[in-house]
Backbone as numpy.savetxt, mean C-alpha at the origin, in Angstrom:
# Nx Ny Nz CAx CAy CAz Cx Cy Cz
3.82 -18.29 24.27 4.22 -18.58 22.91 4.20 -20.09 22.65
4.16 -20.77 23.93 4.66 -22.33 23.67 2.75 -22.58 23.22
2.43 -22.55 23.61 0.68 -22.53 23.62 0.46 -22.29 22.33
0.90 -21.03 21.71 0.87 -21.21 20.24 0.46 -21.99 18.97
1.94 -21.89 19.74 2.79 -23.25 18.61 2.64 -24.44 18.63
1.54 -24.79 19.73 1.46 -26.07 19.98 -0.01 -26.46 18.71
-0.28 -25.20 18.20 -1.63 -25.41 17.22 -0.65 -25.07 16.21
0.11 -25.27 15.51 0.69 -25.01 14.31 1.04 -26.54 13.92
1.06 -26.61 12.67 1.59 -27.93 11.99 2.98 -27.66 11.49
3.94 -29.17 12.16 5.50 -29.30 11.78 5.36 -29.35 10.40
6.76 -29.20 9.92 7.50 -29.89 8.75 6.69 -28.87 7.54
5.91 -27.74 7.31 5.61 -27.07 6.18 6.96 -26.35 5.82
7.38 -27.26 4.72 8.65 -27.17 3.94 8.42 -26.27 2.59
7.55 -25.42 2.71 7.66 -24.68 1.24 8.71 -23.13 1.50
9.52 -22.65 0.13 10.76 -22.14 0.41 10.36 -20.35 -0.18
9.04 -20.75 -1.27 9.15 -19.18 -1.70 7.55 -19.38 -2.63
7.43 -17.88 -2.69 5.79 -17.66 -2.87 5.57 -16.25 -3.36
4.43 -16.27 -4.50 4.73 -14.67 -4.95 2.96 -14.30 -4.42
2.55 -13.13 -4.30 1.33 -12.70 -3.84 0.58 -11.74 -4.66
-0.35 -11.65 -4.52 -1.41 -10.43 -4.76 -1.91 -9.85 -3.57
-2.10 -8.69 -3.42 -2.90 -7.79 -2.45 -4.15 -7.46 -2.48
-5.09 -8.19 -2.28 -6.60 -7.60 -3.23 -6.66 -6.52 -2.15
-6.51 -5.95 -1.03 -6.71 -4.67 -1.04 -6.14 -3.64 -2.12
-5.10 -3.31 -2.57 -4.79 -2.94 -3.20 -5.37 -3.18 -4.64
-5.37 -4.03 -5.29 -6.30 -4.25 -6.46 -7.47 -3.82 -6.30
-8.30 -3.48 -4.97 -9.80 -2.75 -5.02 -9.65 -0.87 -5.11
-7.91 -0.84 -5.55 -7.87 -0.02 -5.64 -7.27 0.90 -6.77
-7.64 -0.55 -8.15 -7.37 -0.17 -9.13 -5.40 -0.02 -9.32
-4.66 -0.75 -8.27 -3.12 -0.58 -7.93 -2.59 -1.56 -8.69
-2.01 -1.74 -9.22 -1.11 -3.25 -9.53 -0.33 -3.38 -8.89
-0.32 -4.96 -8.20 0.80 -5.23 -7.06 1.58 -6.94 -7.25
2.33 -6.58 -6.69 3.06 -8.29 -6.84 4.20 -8.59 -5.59
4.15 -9.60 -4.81 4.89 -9.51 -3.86 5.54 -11.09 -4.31
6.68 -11.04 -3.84 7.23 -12.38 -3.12 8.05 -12.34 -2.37
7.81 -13.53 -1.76 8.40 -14.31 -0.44 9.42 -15.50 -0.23
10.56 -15.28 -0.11 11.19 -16.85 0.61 11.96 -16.81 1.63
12.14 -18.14 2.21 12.92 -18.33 2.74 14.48 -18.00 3.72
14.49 -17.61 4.60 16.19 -17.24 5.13 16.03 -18.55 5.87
15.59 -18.96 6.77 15.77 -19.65 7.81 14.12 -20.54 8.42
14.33 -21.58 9.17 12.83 -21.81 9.73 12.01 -21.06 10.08
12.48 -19.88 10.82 11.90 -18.79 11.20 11.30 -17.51 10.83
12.82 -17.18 9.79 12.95 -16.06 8.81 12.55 -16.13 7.56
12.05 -14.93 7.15 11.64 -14.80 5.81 11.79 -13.53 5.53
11.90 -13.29 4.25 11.99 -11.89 3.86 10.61 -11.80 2.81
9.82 -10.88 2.82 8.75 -10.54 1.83 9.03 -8.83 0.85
9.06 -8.88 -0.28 9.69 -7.28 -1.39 8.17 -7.45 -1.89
7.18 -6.71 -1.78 6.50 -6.41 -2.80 6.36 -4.95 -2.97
5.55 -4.80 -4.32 5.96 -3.28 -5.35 4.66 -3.24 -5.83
4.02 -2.03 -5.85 3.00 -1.69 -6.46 3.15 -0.77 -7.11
2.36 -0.04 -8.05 2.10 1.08 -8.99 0.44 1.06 -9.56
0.57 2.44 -9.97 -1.02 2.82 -10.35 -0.98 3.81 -11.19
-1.03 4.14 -12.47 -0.78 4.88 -13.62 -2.32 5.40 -14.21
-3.36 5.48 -13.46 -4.55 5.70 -13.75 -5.16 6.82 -13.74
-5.57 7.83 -14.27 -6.60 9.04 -14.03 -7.52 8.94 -14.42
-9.05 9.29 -14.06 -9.96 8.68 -13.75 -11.03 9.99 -14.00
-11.47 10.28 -15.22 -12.46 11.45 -15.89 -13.22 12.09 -14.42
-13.76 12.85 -14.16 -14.99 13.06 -13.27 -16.26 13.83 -13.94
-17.16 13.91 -13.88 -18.04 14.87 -14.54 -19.18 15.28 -12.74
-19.44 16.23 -13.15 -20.72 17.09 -12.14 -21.99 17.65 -12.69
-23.03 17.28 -12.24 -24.19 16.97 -12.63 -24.71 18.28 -11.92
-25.12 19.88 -13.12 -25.41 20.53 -11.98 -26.85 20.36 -11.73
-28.00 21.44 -10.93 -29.14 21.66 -10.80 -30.10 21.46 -11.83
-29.49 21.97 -13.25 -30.56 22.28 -14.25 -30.09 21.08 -14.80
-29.54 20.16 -14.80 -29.58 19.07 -15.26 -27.95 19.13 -16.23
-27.25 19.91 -16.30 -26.21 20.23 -17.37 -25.11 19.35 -16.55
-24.31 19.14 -17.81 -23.27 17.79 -17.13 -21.81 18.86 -17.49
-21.42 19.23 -16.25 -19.96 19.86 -16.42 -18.91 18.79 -16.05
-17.32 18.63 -17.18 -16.45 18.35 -17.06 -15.83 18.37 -16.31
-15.32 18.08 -15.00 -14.30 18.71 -14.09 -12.74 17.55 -13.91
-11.87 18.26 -13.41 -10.47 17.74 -13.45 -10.50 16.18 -12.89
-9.47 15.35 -13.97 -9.53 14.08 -13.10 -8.86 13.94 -11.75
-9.20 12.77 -11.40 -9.29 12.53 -9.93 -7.64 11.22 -10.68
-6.44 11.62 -9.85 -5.03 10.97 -10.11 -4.90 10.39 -9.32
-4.22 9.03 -8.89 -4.06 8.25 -8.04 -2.93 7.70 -8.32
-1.52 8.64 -9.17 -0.31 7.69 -9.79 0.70 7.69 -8.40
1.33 6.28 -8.43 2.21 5.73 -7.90 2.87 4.78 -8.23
3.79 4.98 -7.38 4.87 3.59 -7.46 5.43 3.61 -6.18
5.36 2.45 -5.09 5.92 2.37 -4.09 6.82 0.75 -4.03
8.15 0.60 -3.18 8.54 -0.64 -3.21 8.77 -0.98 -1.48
8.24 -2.09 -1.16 8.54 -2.36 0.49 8.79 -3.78 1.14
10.09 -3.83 1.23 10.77 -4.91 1.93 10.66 -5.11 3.04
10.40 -6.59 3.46 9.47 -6.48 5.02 10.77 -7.81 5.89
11.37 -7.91 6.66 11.75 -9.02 7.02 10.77 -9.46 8.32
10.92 -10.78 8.02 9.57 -11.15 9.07 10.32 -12.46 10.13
9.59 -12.80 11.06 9.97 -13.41 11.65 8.73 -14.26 12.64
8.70 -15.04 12.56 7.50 -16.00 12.21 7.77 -17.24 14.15
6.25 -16.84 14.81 6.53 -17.49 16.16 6.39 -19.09 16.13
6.07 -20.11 15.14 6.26 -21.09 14.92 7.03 -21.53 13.75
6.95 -21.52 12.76 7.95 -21.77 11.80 7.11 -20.81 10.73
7.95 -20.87 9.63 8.01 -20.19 8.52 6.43 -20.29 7.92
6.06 -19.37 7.42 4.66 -19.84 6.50 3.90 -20.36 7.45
3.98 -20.34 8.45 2.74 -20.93 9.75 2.38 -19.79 10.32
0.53 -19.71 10.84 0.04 -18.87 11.47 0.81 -17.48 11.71
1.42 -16.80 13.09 1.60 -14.98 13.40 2.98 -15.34 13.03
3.22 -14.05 12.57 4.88 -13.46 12.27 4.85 -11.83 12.70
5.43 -11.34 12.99 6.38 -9.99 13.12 7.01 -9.30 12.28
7.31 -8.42 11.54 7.88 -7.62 10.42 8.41 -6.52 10.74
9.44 -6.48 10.31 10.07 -4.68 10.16 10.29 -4.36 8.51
9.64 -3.62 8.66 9.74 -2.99 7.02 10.29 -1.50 6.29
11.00 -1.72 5.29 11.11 0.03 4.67 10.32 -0.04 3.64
9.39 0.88 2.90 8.91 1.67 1.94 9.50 3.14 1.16
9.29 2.91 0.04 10.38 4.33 -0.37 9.33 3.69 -1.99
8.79 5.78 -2.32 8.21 5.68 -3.97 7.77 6.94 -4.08
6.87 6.88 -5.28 6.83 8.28 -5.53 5.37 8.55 -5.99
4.59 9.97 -6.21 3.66 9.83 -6.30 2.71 11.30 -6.87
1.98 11.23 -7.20 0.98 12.47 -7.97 -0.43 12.06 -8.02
-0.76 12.48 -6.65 -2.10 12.28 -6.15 -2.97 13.65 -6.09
-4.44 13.68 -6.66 -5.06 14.84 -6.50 -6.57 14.69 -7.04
-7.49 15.79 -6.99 -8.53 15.70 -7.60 -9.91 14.34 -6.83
-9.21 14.11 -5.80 -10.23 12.73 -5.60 -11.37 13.44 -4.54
-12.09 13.97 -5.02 -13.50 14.33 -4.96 -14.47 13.46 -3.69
-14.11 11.86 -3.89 -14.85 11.33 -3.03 -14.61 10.97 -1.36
-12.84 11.60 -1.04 -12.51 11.91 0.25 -13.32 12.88 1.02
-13.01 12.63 2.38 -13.55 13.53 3.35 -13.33 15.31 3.17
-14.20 16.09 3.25 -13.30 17.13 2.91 -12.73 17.92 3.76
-11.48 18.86 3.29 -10.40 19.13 4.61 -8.66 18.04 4.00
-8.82 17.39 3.31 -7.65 16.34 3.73 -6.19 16.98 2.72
-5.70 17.21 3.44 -4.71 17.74 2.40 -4.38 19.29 2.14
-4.42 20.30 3.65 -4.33 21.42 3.50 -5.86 21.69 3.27
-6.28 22.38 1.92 -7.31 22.77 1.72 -8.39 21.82 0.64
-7.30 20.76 0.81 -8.51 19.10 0.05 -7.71 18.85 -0.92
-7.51 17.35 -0.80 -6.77 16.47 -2.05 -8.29 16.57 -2.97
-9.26 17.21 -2.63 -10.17 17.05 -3.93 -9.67 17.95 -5.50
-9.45 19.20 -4.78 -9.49 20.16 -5.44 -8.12 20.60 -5.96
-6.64 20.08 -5.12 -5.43 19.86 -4.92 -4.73 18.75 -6.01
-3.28 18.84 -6.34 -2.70 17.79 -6.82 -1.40 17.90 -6.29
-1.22 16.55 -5.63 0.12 16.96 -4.85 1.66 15.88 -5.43
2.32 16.18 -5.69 3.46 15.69 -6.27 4.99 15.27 -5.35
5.46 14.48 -5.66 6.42 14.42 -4.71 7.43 12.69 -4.45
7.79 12.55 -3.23 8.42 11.14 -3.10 8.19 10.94 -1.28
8.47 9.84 -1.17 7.87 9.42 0.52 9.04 8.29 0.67
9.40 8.44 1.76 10.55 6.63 2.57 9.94 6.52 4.00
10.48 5.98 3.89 10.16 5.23 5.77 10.62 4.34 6.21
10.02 3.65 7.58 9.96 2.29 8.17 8.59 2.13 9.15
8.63 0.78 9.55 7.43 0.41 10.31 7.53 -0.82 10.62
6.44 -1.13 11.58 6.50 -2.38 12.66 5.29 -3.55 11.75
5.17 -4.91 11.50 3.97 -5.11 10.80 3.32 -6.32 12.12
2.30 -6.61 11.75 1.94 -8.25 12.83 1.13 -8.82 11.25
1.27 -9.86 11.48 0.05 -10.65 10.03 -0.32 -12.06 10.45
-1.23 -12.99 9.61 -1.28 -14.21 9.88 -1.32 -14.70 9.02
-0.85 -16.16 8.49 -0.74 -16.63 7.34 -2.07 -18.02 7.70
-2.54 -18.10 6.79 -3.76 -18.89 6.68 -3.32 -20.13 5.62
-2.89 -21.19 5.63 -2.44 -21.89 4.94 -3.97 -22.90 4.08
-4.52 -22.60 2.58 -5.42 -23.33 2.49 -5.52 -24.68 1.83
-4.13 -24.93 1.06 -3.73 -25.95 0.21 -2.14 -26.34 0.22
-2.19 -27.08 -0.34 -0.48 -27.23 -0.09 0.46 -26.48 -1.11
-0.40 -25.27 -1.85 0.35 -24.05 -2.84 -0.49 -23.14 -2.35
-2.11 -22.73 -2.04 -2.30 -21.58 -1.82 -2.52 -20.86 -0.53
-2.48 -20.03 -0.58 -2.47 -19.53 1.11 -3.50 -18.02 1.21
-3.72 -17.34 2.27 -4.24 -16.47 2.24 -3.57 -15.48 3.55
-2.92 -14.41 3.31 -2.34 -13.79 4.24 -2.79 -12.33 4.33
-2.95 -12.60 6.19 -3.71 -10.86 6.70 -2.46 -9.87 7.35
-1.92 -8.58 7.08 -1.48 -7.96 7.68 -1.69 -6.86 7.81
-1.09 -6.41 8.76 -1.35 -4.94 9.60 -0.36 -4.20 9.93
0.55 -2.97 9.37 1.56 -2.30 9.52 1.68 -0.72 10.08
2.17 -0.64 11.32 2.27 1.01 11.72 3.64 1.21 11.31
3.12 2.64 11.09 5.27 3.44 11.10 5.36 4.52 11.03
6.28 5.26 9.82 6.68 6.07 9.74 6.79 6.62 8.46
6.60 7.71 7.69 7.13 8.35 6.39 7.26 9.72 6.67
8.53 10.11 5.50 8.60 11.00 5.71 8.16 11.73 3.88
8.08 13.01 3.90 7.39 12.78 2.41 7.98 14.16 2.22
7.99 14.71 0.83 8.67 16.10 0.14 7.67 16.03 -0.69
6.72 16.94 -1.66 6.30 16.86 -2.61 6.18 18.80 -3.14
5.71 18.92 -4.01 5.25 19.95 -4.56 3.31 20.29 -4.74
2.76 21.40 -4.52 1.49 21.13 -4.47 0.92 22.18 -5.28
0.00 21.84 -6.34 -0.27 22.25 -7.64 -1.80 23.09 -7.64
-2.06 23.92 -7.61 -3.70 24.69 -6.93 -4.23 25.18 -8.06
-5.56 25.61 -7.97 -6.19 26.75 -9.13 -5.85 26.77 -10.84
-6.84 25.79 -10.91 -6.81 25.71 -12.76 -6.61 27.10 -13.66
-5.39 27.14 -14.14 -5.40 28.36 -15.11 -5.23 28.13 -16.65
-6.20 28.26 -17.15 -6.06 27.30 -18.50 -6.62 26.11 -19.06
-7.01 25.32 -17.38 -7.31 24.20 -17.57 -6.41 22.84 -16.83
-5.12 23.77 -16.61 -4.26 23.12 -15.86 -4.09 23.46 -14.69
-3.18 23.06 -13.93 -3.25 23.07 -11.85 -1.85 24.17 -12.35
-1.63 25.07 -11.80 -0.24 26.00 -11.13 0.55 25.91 -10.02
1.70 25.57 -10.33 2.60 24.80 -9.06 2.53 26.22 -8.06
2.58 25.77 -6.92 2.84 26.64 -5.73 4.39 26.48 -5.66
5.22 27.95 -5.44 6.27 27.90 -6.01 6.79 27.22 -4.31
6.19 26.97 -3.40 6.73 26.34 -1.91 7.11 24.95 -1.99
8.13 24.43 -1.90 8.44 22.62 -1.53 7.66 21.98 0.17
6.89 21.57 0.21 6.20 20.93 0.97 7.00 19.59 2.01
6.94 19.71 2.72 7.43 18.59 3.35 6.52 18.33 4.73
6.50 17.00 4.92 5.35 16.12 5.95 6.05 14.75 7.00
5.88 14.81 8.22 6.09 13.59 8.92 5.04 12.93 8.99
4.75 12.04 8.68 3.61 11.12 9.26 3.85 9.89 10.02
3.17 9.38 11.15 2.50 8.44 11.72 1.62 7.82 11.82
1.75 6.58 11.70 0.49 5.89 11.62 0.66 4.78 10.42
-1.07 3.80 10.19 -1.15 2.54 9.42 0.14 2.97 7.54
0.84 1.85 7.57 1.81 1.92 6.94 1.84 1.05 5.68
1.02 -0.07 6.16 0.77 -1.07 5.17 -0.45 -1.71 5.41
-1.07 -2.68 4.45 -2.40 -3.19 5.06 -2.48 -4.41 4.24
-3.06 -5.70 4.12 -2.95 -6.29 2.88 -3.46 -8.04 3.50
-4.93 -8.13 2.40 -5.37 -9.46 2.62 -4.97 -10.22 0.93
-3.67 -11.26 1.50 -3.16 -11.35 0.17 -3.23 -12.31 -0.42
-3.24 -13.18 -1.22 -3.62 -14.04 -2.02 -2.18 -14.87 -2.72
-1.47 -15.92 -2.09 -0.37 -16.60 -1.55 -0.47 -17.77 -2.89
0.23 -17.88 -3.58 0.82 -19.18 -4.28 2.20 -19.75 -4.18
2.49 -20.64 -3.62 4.01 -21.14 -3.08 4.40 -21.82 -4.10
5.24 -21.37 -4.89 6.26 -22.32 -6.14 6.53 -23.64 -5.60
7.48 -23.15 -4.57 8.41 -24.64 -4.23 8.81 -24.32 -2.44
């Protein structure tokens, strides 16, 4: 660790910083994070995303006829507080994170996943519900100016999720399956190449 830190630069005195996620923005998400200060070491990072979008699809059959089919939903809202802890000082190069996530969500119809995902396919599926957790993160902060920065991270963990799952258009609409669904998952938790402006 001493080896490190011996490539990090002293005295970066900036106290707080709000972010963008362009992963997330390539995903049509709106996101906003910020960051300050506890200690030389410590920092705490809250960012919150949401996605309020449904997204037409049409299918192009054989004879050339263009059929309507159900949109493809991608709504959310998730919020995730990360405390970090940083092997040279604050806002310098690797840090460490423990994080919770907790939101909610109505995902379905997305056609361009693998198929299989989601029981019998989030293509054809709309699944409803809420998710919490925790998880471990590693990241690196890339310092490029003396306000902007560029930060990479990488998060495993945990959620646990409840939702409701909605099948077979009758009408035109999905029909709830009268079963409550519930899921453990493991695995990537967070992800995010972020785009850093430091106030002060």
């Amino acid at each position: 660790m001493f080896g490190i830190c011996l490539i990090c630069r002293n005295g970066y005195s900036q106290h707080l910083g709000i972010k963008n996620n362009l992963l997330y923005d390539a995903t049509t998400t709106i996101n906003l994070g910020v960051e300050w200060a506890l200690s030389d070491k410590l920092t705490i990072d809250v960012s919150g995303n949401f996605n309020l979008w449904a997204f037409p699809q049409r299918r192009v059959t054989s004879s050339g006829t263009v059929v309507a089919q159900h949109d493809a939903i991608i709504k959310h809202w998730m919020l995730q507080p990360e405390l970090r802890w940083w092997l040279c000082e604050k806002y310098l190069a690797h840090f460490f994170g423990a994080h919770l996530h907790g939101g909610q969500f109505n995902v379905g119809g997305l056609s361009f996943l693998p198929a299989g995902w989601g029981d019998d396919g989030i293509q054809k599926n709309r699944y409803e519900g809420w998710l919490a957790g925790a998880g471990l993160a590693y990241g690196y902060h890339w310092i490029l100016s003396n306000r902007l920065s560029l930060e990479f991270s990488l998060g495993i963990g945990y959620i646990h999720a409840r939702y409701d799952k909605y099948t077979d258009y009758v009408g035109g609409n999905k029909r709830r399956d009268l079963n409550q669904y519930m899921t453990h998952y493991f695995g990537p938790t967070k992800a995010g190449i972020s785009v850093i402006f430091m106030l002060y």
